[in-house]
C-alpha positions in Angstrom: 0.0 0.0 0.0 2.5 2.6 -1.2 2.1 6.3 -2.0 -0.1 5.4 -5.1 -3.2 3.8 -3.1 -5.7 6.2 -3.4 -7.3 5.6 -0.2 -6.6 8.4 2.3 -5.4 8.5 5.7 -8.3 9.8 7.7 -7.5 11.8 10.4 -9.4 13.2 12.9 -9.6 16.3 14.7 -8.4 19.9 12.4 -7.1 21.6 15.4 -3.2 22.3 15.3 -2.4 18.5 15.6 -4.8 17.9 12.9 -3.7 20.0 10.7 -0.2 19.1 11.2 -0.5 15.9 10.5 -2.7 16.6 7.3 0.4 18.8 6.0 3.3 16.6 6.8 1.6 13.2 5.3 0.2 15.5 2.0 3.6 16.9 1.3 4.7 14.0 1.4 2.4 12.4 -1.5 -0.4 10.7 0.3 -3.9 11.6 0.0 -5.4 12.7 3.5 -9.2 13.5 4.6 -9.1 15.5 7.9 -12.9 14.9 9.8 -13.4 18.4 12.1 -16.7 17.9 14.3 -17.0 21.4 14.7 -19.0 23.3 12.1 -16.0 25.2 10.9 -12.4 25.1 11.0 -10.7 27.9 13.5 -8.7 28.3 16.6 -9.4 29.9 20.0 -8.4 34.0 20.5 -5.5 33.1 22.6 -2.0 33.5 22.3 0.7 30.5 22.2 4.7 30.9 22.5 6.5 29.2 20.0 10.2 27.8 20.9 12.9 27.1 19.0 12.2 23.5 18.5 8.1 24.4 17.2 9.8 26.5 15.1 12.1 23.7 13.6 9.0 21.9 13.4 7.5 24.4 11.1 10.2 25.1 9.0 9.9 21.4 8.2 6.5 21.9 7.0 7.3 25.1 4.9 5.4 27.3 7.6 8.5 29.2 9.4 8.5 32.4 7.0 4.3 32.6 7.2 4.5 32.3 11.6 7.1 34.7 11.4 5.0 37.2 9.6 2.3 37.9 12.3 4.5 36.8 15.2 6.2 38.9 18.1 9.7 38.2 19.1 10.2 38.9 23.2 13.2 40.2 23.8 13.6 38.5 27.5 11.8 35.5 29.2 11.3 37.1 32.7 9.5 35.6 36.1 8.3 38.3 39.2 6.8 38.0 42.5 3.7 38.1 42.5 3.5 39.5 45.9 7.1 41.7 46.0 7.3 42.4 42.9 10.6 42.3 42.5 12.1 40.0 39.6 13.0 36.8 40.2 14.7 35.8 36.4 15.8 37.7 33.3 16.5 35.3 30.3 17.5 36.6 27.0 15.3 35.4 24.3 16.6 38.2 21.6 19.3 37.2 19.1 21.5 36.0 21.0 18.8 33.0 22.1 18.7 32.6 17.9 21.8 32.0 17.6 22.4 29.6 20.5 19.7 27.4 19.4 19.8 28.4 15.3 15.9 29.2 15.8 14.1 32.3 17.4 11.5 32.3 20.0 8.3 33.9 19.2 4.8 34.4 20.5 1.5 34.7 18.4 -2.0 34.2 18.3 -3.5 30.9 18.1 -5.8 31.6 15.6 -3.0 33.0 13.0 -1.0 30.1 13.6 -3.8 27.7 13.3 -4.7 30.1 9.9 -1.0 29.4 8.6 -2.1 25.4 8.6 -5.0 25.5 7.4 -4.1 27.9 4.0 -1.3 25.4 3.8 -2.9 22.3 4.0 -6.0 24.1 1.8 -3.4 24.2 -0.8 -2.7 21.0 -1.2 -4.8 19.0 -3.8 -4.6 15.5 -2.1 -5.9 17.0 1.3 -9.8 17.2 2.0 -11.4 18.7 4.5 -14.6 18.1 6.4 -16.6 19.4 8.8 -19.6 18.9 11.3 -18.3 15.2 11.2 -17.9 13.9 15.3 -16.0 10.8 15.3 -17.7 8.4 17.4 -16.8 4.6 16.8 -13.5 3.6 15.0 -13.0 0.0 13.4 -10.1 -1.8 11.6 -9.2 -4.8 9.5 -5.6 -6.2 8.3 -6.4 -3.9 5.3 -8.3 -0.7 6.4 -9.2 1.2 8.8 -12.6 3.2 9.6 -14.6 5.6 11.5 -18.5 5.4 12.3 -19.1 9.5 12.5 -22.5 10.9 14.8 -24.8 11.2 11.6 -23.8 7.1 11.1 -22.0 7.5 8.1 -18.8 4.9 7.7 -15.6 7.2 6.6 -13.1 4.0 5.6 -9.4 5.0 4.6 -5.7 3.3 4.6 -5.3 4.5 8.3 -7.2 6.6 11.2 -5.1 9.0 12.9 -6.6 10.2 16.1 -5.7 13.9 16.3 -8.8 14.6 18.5 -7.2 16.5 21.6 -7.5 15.7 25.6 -11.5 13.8 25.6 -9.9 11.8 22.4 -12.7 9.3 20.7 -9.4 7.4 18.8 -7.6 7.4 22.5 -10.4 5.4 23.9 -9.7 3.1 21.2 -6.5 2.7 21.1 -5.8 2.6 25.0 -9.1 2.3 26.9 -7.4 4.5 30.0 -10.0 6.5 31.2 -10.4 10.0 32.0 -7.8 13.0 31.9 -6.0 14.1 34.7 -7.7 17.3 36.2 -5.5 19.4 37.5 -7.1 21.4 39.7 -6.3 24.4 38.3 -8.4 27.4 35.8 -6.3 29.4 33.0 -8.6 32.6 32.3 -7.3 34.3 28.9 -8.3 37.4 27.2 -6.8 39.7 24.7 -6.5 43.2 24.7 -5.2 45.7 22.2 -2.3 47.8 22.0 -4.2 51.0 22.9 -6.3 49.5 26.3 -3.0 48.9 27.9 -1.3 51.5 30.4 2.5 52.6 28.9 3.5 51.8 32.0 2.1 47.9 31.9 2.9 47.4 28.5 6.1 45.2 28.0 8.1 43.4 25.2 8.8 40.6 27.0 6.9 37.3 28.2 6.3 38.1 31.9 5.5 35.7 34.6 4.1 37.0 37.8 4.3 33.6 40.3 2.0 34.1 43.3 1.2 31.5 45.9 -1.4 29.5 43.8 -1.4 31.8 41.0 0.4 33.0 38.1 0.1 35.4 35.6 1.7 35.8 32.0 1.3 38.7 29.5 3.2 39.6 26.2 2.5 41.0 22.9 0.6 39.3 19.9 0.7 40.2 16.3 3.5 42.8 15.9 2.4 44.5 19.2 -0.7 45.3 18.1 -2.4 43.3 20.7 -1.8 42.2 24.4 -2.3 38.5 26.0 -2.7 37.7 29.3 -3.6 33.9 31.1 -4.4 34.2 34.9 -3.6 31.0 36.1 -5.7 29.8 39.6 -6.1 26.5 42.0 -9.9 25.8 41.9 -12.0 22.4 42.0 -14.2 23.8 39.7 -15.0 21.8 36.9 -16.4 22.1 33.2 -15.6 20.5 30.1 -15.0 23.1 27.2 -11.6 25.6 25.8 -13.8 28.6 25.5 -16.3 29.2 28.4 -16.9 32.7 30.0 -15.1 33.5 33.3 -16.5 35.0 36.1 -14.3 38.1 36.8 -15.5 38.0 40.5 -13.9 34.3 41.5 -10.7 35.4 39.5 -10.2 38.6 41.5 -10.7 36.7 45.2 -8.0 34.3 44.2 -5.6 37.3 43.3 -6.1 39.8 45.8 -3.6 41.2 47.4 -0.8 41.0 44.8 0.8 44.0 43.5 -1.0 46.5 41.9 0.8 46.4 38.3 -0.7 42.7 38.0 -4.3 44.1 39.4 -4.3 46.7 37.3 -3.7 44.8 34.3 -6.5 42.0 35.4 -8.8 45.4 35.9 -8.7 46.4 32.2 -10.4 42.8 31.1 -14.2 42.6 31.0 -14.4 39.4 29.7 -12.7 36.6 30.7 -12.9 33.1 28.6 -11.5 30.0 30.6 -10.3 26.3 30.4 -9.7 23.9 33.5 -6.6 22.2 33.0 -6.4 18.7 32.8 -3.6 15.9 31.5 -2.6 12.4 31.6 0.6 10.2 32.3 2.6 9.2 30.4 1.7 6.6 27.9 3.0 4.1 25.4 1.6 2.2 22.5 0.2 5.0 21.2 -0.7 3.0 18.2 -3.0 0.1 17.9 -2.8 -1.7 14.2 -3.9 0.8 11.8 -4.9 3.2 14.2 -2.3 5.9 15.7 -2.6 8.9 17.6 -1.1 12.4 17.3 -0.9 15.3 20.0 -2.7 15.9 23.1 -5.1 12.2 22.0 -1.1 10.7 23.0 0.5 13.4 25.6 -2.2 15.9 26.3 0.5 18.0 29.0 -0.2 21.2 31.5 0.4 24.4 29.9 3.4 25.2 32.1 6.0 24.8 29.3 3.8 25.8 26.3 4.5 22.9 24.6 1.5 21.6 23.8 1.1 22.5 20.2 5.0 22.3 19.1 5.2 18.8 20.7 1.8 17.9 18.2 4.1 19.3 15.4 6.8 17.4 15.9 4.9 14.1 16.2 3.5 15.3 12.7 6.7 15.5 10.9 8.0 12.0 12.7 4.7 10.5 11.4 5.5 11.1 7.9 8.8 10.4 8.2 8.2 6.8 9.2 5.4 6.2 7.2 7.6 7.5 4.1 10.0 4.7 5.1 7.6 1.9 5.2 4.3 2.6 3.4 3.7 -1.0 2.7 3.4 -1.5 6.5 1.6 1.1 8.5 1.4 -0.8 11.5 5.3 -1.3 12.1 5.9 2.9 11.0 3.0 3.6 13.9 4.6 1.5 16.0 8.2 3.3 14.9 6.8 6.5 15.2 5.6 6.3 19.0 8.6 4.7 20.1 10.7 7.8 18.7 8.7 10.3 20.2 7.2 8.9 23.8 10.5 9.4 26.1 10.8 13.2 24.8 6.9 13.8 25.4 6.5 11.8 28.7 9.6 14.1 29.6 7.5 17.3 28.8 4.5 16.1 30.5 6.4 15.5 33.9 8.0 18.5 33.8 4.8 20.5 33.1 3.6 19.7 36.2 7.1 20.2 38.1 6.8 23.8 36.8 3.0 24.6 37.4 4.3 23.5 41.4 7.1 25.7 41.0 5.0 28.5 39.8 2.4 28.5 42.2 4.4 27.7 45.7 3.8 29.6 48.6 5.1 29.8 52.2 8.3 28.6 53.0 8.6 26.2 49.4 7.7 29.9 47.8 10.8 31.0 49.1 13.2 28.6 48.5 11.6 29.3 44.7 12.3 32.4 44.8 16.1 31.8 46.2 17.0 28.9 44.1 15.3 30.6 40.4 16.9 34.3 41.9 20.5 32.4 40.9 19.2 31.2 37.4 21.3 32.8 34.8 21.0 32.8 30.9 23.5 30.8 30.2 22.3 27.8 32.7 18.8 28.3 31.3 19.9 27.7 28.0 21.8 24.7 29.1 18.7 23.6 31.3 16.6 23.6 28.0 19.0 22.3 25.5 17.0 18.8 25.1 14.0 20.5 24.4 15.2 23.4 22.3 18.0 22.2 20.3 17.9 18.5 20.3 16.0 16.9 17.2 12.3 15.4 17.9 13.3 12.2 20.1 16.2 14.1 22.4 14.7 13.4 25.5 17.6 13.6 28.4 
């Protein structure tokens, strides 16, 4: 079943990961039909920071230049208290941060990223796109693979890739595990523009503001003209959803008392949208015959090292690569392919959670924080994140 069987990988899901995976198997020659259960394809207003290694990623779809266009490049990666205000951590993350890791780091909406994918993969004439299509059921043979959609039609293809995020239909296939993780923590997000923030406020770097329980981070979107911020909260409230309204009220009790540049920034949003954040652990066999998954369906992961999209990328572009190498036998490139990639994501996902602890520590473990990140310098930071930023996509330790 080479390149010339005209049966298409079907994936599903046409977020990032979707979309992704879409590109990387259509450039390289197969035909691909991507399933989106929502009514159209598009991305939440949020921003997303983009690391050297997403970057690599990209440029290995042919996306680099197009991200670059709308992005924002901070000039420092910088963490304050919260409570003292004083700065904890100064990073470079200008030029000289290119040049150590031969990539920039940028930050930039979600939804112009997500819009760089989908004009890509648009452009592509053996990539189909659907929509209002809900995976429900998936099925497989030693010759095909299938998925039973919510309106009952049967979508049958060479392959079903399961790119269908953190409640994952293909997951439950594939690995039968259970429920996400919930953290116990709520990221509010909103956006402002340029003009509705205070000169004072308005910075070019990504700032961090760790609180005891909290965090917030703020930086610039689209070439300054617009301004991010993600309030970060322990709460046991739970919804399902990536784009329910906040209620400003339960945001403000939990970060009372901080200083006033991070009030008065929280004070300028009236609308707040919010996710509860939720992950799993680690996992193998991420493949099951004919049937492989891709992104947060493998290794959804905490926010706390925005790597969540860029490690979806990078499974994209191993994908491909694999099943490039062994067409005729899908099952042993799935198989290939998760065994590549699972150390350097399982990696990611613990760490997530080591930072969001890190982040949010108060009393006495707040201190020690603040002593033992107060004698980070740039040059052991970029050390620290060498395996992540500049090692290829299965450098894991």
């Amino acid at each position: 079943m080479s390149r010339n069987d005209s049966r298409p990988f079907i994936v599903a899901g046409g977020g990032i990961a979707g979309l992704a995976t879409a590109l990387a198997l259509g450039r390289a020659g197969f035909p691909v039909h991507v399933l989106e259960r929502a009514f159209e394809f598009g991305e939440v207003g949020a921003g997303i920071q983009v690391g050297p290694n997403f970057l690599r990623a990209l440029d290995a779809l042919g996306l680099r230049e197009r991200v670059l266009r709308d992005a924002w490049r901070p000039t420092a990666l910088e963490m304050r208290c919260a409570l003292r205000g004083v700065t904890l951590c100064r990073f470079e993350a200008g030029l000289r941060l290119e040049r150590h890791f031969g990539q920039p780091y940028l930050v930039t909406h979600r939804a112009d990223l997500h819009a760089a994918f989908l004009e890509a993969v648009r452009a592509l004439p053996n990539v189909t796109l659907e929509t209002s299509a809900r995976v429900v059921e998936v099925e497989q043979d030693a010759e095909a693979a299938a998925v039973r959609l919510a309106d009952g039609r049967r979508v049958e293809g060479r392959a079903v890739v399961g790119c269908d995020g953190l409640w994952s239909t293909v997951r439950r296939y594939v690995l039968d595990d259970g429920e996400p993780v919930r953290a116990g923590h709520i990221a509010y997000r909103a956006v402002l523009r340029r003009e509705e923030v205070p000169e004072d406020l308005w910075r070019p770097e990504v700032v961090l503001w760790a609180g005891p329980r909290t965090h917030l981070v703020h930086y610039p979107l689209r070439r300054g003209e617009l301004y991010n911020l993600v309030a970060v909260f322990h709460s046991r409230h739970y919804e399902e959803g990536w784009n329910l309204e906040g209620d400003p009220q339960l945001l403000w009790e939990h970060f009372r008392g901080q200083r006033p540049e991070v009030l008065r920034l929280l004070e300028r949003i009236e609308t707040w949208r919010f996710w509860v954040l939720c992950d799993r652990e680690p996992a193998r066999d991420w493949s099951k015959g004919r049937v492989v998954l891709v992104g947060d369906a493998a290794h959804p992961m905490l926010q706390y090292l925005a790597q969540g999209a860029a490690m979806a990328t990078e499974d994209a572009v191993r994908l491909a690569r694999e099943v490039l190498a062994t067409p005729d036998d899908l099952p042993a490139a799935f198989e290939r392919y998760w065994k590549a990639r699972y150390l350097r994501t399982a990696r990611v996902q613990i760490q997530a959670r080591f930072f969001g602890e890190i982040y949010h520590a108060h009393g006495a473990k707040g201190d020690l924080r603040d002593a033992l990140v107060g004698a980070a310098t740039t040059e052991g930071f970029y050390a620290n994140t060498a395996w992540l930023y500049a090692g290829d996509d299965t450098c894991w330790g």
